[in-house]
Backbone atoms as SQL, in Angstrom:
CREATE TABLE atoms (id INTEGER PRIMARY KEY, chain TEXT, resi INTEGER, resn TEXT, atom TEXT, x REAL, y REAL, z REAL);
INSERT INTO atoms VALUES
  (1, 'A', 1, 'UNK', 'N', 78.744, -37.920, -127.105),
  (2, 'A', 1, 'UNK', 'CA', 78.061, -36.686, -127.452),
  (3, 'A', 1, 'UNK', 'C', 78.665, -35.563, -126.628),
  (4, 'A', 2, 'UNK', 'N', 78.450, -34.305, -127.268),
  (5, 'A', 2, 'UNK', 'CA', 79.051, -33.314, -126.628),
  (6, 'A', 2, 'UNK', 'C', 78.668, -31.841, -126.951),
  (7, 'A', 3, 'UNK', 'N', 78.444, -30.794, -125.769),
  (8, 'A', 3, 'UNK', 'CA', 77.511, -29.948, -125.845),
  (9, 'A', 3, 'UNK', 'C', 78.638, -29.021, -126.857),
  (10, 'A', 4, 'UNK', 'N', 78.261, -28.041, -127.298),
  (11, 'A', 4, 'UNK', 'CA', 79.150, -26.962, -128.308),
  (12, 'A', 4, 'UNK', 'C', 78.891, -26.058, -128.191),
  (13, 'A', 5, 'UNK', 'N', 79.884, -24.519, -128.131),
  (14, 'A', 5, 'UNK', 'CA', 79.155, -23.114, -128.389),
  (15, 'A', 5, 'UNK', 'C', 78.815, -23.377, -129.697),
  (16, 'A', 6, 'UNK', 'N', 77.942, -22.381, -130.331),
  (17, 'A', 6, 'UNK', 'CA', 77.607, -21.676, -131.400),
  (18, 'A', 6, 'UNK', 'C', 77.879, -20.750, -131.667),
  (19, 'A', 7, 'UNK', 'N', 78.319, -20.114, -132.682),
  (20, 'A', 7, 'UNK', 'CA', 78.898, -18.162, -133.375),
  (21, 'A', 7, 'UNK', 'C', 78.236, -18.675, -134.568),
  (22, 'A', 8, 'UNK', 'N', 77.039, -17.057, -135.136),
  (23, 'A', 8, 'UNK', 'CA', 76.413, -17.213, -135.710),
  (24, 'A', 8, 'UNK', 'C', 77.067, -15.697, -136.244),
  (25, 'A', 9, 'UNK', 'N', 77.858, -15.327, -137.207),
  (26, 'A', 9, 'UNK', 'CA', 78.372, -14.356, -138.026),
  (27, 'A', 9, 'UNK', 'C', 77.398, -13.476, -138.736),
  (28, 'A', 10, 'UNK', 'N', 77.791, -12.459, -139.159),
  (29, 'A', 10, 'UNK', 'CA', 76.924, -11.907, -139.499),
  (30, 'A', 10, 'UNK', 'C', 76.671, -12.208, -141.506),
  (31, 'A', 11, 'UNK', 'N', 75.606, -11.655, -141.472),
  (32, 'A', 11, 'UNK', 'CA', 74.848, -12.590, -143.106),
  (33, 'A', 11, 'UNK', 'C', 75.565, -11.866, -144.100),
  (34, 'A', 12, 'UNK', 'N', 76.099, -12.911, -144.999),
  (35, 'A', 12, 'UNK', 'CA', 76.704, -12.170, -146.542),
  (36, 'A', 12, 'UNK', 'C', 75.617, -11.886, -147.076),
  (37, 'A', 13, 'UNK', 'N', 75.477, -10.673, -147.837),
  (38, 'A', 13, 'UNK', 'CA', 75.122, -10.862, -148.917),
  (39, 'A', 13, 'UNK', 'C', 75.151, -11.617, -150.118),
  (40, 'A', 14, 'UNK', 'N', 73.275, -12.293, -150.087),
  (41, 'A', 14, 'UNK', 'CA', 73.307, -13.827, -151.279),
  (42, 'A', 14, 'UNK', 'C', 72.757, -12.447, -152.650),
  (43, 'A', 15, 'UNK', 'N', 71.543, -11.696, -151.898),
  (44, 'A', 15, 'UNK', 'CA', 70.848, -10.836, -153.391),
  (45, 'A', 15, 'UNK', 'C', 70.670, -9.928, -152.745),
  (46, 'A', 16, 'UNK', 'N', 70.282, -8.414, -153.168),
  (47, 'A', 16, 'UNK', 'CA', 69.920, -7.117, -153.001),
  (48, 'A', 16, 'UNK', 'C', 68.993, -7.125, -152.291),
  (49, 'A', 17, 'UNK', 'N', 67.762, -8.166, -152.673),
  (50, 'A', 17, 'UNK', 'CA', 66.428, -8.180, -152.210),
  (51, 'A', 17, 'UNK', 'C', 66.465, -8.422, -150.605),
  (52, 'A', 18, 'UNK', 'N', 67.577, -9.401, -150.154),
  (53, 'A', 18, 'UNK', 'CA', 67.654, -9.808, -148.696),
  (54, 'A', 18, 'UNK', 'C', 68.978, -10.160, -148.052),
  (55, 'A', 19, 'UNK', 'N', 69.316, -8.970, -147.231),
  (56, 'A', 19, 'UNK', 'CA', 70.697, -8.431, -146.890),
  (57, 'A', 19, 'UNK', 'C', 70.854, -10.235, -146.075),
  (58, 'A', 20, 'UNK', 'N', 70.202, -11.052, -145.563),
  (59, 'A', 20, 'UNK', 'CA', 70.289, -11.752, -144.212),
  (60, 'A', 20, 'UNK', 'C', 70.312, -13.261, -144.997),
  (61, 'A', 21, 'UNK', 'N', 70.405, -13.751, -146.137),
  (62, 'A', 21, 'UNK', 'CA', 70.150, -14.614, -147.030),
  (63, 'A', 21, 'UNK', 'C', 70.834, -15.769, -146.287),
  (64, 'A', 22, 'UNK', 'N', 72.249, -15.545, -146.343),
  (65, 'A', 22, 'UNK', 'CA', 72.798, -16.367, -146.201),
  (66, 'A', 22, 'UNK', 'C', 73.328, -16.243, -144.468),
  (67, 'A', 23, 'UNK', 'N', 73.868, -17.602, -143.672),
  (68, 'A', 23, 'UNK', 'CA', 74.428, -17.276, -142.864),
  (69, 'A', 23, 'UNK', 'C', 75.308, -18.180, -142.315),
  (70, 'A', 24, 'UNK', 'N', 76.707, -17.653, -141.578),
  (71, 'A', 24, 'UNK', 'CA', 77.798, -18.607, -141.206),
  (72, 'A', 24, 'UNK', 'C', 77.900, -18.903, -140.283),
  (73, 'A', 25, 'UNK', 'N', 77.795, -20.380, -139.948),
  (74, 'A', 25, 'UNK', 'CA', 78.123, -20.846, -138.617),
  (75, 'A', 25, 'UNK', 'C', 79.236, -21.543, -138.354),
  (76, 'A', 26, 'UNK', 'N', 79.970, -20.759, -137.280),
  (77, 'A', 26, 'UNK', 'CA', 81.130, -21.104, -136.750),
  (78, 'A', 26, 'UNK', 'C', 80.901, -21.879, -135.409),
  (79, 'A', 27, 'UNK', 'N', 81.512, -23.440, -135.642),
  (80, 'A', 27, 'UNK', 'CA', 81.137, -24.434, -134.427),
  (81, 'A', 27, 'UNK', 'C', 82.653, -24.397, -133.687),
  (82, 'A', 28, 'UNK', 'N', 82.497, -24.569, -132.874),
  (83, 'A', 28, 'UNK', 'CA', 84.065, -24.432, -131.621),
  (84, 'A', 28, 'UNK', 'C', 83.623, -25.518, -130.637),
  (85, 'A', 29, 'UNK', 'N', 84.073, -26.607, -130.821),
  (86, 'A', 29, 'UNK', 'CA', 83.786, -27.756, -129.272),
  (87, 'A', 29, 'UNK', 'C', 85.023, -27.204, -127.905),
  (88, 'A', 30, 'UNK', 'N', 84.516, -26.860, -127.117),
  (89, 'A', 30, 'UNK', 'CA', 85.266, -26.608, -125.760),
  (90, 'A', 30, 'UNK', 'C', 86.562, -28.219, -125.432),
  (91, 'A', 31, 'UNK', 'N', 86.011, -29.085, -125.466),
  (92, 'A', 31, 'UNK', 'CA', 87.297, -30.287, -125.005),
  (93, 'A', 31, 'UNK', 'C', 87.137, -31.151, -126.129),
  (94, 'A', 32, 'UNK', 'N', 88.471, -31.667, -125.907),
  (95, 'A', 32, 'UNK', 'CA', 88.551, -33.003, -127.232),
  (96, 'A', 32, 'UNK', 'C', 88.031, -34.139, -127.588),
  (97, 'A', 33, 'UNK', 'N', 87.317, -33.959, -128.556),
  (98, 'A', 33, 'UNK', 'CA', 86.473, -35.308, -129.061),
  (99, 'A', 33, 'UNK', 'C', 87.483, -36.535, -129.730),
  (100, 'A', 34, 'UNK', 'N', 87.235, -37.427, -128.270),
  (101, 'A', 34, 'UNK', 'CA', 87.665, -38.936, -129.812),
  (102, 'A', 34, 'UNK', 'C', 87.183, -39.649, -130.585),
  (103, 'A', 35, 'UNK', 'N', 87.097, -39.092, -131.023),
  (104, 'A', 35, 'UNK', 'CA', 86.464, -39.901, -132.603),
  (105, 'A', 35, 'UNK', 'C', 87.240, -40.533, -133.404),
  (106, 'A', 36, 'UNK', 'N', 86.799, -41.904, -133.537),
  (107, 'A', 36, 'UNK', 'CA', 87.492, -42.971, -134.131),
  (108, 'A', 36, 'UNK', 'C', 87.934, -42.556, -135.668),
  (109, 'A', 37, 'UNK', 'N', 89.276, -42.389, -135.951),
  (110, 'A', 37, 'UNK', 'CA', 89.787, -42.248, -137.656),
  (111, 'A', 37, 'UNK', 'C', 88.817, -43.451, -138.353),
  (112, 'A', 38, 'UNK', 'N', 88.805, -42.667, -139.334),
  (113, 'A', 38, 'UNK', 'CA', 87.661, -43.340, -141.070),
  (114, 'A', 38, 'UNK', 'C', 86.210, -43.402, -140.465),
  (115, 'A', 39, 'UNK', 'N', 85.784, -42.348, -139.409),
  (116, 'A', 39, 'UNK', 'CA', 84.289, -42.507, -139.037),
  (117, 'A', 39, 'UNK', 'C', 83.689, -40.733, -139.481),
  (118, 'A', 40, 'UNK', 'N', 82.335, -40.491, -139.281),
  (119, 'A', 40, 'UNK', 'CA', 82.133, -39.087, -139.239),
  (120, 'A', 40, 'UNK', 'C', 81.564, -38.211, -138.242),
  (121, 'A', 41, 'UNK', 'N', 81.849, -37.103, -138.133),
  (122, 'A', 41, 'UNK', 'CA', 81.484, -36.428, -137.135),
  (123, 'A', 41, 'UNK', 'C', 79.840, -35.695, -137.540),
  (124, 'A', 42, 'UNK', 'N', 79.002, -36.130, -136.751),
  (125, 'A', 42, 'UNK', 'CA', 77.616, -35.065, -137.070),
  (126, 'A', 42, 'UNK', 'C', 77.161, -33.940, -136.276),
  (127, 'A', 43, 'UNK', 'N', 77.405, -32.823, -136.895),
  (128, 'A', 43, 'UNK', 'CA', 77.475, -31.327, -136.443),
  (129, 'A', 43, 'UNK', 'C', 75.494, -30.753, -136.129),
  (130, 'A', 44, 'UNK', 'N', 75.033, -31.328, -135.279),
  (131, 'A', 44, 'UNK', 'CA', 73.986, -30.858, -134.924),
  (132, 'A', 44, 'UNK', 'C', 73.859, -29.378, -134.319),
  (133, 'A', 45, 'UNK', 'N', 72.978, -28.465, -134.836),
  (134, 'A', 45, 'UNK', 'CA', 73.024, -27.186, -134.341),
  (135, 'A', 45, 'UNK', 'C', 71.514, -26.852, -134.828),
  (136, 'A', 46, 'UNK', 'N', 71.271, -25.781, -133.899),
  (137, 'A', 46, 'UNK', 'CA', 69.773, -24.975, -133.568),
  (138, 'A', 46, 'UNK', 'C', 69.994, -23.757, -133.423),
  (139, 'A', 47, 'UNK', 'N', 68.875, -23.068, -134.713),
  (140, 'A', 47, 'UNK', 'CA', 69.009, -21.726, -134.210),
  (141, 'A', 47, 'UNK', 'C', 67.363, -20.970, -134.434),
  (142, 'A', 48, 'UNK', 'N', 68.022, -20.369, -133.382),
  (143, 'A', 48, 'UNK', 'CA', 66.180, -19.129, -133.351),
  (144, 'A', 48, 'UNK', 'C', 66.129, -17.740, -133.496),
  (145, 'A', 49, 'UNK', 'N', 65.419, -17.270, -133.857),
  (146, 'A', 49, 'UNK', 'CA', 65.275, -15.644, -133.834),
  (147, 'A', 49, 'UNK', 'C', 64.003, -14.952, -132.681),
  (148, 'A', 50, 'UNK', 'N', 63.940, -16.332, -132.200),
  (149, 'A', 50, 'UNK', 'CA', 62.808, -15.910, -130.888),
  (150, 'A', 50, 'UNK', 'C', 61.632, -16.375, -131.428),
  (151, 'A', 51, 'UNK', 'N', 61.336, -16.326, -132.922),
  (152, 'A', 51, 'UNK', 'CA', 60.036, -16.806, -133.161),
  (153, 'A', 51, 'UNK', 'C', 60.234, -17.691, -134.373),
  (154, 'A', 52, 'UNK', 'N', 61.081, -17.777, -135.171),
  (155, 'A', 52, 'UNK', 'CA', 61.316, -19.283, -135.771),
  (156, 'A', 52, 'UNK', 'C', 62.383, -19.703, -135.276),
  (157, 'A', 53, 'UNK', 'N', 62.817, -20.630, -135.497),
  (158, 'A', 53, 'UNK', 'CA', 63.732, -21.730, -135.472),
  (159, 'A', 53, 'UNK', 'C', 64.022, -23.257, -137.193),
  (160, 'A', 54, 'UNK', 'N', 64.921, -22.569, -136.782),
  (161, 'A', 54, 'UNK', 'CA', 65.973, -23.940, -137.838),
  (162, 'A', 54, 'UNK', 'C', 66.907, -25.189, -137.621),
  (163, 'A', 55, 'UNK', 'N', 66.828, -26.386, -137.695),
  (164, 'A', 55, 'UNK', 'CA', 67.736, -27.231, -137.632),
  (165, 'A', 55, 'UNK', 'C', 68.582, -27.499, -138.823),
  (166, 'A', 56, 'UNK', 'N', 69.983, -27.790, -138.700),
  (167, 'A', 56, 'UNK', 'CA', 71.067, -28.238, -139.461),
  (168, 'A', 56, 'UNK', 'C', 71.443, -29.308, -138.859),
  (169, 'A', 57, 'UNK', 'N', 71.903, -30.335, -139.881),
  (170, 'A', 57, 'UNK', 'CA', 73.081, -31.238, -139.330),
  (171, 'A', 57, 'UNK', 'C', 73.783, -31.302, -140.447),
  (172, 'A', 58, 'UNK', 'N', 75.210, -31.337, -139.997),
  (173, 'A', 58, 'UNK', 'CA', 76.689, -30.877, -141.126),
  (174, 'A', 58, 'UNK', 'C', 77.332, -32.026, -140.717),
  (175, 'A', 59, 'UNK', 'N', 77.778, -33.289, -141.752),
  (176, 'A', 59, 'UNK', 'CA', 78.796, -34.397, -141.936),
  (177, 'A', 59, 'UNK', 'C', 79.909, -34.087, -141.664),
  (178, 'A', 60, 'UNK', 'N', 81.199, -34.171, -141.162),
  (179, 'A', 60, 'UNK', 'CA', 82.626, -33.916, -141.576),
  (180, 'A', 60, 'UNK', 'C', 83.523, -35.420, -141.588),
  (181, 'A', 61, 'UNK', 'N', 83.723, -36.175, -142.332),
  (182, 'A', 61, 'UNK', 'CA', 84.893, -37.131, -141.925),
  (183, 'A', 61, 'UNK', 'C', 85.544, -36.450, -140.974),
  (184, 'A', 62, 'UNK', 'N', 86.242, -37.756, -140.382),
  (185, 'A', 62, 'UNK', 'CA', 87.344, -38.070, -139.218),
  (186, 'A', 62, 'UNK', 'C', 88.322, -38.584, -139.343),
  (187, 'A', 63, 'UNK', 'N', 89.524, -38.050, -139.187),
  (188, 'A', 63, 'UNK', 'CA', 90.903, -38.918, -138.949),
  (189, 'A', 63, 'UNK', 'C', 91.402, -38.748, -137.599),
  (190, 'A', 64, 'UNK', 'N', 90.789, -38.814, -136.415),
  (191, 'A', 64, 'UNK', 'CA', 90.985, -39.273, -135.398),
  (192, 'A', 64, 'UNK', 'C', 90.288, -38.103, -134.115),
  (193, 'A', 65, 'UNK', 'N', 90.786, -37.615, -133.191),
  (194, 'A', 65, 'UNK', 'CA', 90.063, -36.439, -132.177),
  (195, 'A', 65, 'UNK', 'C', 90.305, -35.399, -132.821),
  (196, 'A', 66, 'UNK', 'N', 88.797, -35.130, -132.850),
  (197, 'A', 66, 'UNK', 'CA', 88.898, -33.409, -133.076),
  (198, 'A', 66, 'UNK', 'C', 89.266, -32.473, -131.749),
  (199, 'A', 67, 'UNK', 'N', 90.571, -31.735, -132.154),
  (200, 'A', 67, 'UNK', 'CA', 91.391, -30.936, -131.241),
  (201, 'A', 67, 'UNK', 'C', 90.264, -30.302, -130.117),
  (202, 'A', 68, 'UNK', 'N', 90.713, -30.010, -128.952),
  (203, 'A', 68, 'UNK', 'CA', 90.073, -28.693, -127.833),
  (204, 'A', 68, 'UNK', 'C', 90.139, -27.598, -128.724),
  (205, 'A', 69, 'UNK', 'N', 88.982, -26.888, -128.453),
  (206, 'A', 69, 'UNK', 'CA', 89.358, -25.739, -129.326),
  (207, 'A', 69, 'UNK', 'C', 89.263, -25.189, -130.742),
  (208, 'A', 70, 'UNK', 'N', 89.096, -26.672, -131.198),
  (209, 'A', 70, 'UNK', 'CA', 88.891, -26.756, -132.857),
  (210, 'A', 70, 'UNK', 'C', 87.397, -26.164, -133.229),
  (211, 'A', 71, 'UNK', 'N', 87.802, -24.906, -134.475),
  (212, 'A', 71, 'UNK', 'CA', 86.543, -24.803, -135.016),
  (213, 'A', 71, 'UNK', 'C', 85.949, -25.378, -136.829),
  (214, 'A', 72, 'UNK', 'N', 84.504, -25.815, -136.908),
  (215, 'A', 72, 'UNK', 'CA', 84.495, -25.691, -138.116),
  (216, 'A', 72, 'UNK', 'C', 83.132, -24.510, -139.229),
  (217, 'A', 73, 'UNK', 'N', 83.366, -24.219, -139.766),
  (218, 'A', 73, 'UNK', 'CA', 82.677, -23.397, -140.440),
  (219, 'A', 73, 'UNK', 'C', 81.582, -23.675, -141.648),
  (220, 'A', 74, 'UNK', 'N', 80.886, -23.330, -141.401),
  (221, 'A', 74, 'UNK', 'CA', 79.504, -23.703, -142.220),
  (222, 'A', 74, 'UNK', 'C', 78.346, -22.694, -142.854),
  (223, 'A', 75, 'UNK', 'N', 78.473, -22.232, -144.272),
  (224, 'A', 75, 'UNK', 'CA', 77.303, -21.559, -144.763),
  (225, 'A', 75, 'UNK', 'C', 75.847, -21.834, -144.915),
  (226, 'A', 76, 'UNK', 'N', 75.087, -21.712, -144.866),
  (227, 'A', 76, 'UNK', 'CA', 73.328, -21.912, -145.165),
  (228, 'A', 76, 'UNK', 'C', 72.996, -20.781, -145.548),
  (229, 'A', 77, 'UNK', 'N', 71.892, -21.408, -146.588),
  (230, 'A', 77, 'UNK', 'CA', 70.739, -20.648, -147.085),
  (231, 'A', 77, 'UNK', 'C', 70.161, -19.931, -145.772),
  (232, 'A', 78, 'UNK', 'N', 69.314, -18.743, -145.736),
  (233, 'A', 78, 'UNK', 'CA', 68.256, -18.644, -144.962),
  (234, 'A', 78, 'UNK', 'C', 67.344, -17.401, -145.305),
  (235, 'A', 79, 'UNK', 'N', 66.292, -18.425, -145.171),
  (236, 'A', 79, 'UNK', 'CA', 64.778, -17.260, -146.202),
  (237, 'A', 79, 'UNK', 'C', 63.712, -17.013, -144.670),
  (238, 'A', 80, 'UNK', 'N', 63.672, -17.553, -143.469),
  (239, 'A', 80, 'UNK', 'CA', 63.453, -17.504, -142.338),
  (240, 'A', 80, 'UNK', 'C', 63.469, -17.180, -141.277),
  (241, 'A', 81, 'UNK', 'N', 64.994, -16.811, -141.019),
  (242, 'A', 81, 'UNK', 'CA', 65.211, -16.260, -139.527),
  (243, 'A', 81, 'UNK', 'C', 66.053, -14.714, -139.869),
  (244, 'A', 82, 'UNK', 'N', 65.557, -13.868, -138.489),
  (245, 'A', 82, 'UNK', 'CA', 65.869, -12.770, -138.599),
  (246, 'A', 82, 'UNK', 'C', 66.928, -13.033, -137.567),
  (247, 'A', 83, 'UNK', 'N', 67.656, -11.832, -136.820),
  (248, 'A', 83, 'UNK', 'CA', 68.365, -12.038, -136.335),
  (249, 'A', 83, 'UNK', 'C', 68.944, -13.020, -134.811),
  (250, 'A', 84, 'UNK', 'N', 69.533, -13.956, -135.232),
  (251, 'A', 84, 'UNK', 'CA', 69.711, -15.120, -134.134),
  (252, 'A', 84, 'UNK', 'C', 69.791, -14.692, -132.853),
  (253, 'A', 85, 'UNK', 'N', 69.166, -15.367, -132.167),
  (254, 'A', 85, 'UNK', 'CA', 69.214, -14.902, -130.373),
  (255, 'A', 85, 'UNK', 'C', 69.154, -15.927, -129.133),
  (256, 'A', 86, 'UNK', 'N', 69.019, -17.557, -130.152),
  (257, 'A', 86, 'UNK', 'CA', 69.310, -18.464, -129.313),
  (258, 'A', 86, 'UNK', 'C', 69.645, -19.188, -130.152),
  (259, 'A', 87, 'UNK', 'N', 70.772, -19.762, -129.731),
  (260, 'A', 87, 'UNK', 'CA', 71.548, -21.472, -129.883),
  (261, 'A', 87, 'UNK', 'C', 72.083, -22.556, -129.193),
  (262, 'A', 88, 'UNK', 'N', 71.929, -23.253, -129.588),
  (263, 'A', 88, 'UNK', 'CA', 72.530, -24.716, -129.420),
  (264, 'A', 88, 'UNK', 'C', 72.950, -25.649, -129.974),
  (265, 'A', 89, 'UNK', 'N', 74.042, -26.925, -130.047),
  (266, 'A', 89, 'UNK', 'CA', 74.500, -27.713, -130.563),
  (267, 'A', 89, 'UNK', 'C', 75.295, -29.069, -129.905),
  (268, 'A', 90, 'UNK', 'N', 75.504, -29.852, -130.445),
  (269, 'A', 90, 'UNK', 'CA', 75.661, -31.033, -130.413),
  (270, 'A', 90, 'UNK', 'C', 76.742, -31.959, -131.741),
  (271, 'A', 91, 'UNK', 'N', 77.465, -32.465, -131.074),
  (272, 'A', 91, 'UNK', 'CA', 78.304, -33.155, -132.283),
  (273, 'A', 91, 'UNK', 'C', 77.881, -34.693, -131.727),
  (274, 'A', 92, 'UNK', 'N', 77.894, -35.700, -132.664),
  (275, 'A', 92, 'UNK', 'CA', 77.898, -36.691, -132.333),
  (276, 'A', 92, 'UNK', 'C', 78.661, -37.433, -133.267),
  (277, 'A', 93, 'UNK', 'N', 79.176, -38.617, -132.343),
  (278, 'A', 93, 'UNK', 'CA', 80.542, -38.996, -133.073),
  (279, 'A', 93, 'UNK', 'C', 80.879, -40.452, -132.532),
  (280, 'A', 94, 'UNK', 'N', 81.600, -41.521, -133.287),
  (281, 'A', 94, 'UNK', 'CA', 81.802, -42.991, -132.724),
  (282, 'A', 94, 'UNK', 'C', 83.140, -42.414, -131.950),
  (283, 'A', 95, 'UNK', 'N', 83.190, -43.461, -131.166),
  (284, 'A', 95, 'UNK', 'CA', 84.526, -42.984, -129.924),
  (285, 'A', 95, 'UNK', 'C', 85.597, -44.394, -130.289),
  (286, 'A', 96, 'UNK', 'N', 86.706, -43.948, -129.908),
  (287, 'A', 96, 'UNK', 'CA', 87.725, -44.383, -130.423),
  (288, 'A', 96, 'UNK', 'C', 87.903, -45.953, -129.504);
């Protein structure tokens, strides 16, 4: 297991009605994960706006360590949170 920043981008426009609909999360692990090739990586992440909070977890296959440095990118719905002001995350992964 291994702790992760979080970058929480700012929201595309999904409809007119709600500028904040959608939102992108960009995961970046600080050191290199080994993760065993033909296994998957699970992208655990938390986010809050101070007064709700949301959990995700995002699948990715593996063909072996994910690089230092490596980021991956992820859209969601969101009908809930206003603007993010705390995060956290977690990848978890079989080791080589």
């Amino acid at each position: 297991m291994a702790l992760i920043p979080i970058t929480v981008a700012e929201g595309t426009l999904l409809s007119v009605s709600n500028n904040d609909a959608v939102l992108t999360i960009v995961v970046t692990n600080t050191n290199a994960i080994p993760c065993k090739a033909g296994t998957n990586a699970y992208y655990y992440v938390e986010l809050s706006d101070g007064t709700n909070e949301e959990t995700y977890t995002f699948v990715m296959p593996q063909t072996g360590t994910i690089a230092a440095g490596h980021s991956e990118t992820f859209v969601v719905a969101n009908s809930t949170l206003g603007e993010v002001t705390d995060h956290s995350g977690v990848i978890y992964y079989t080791e080589v």
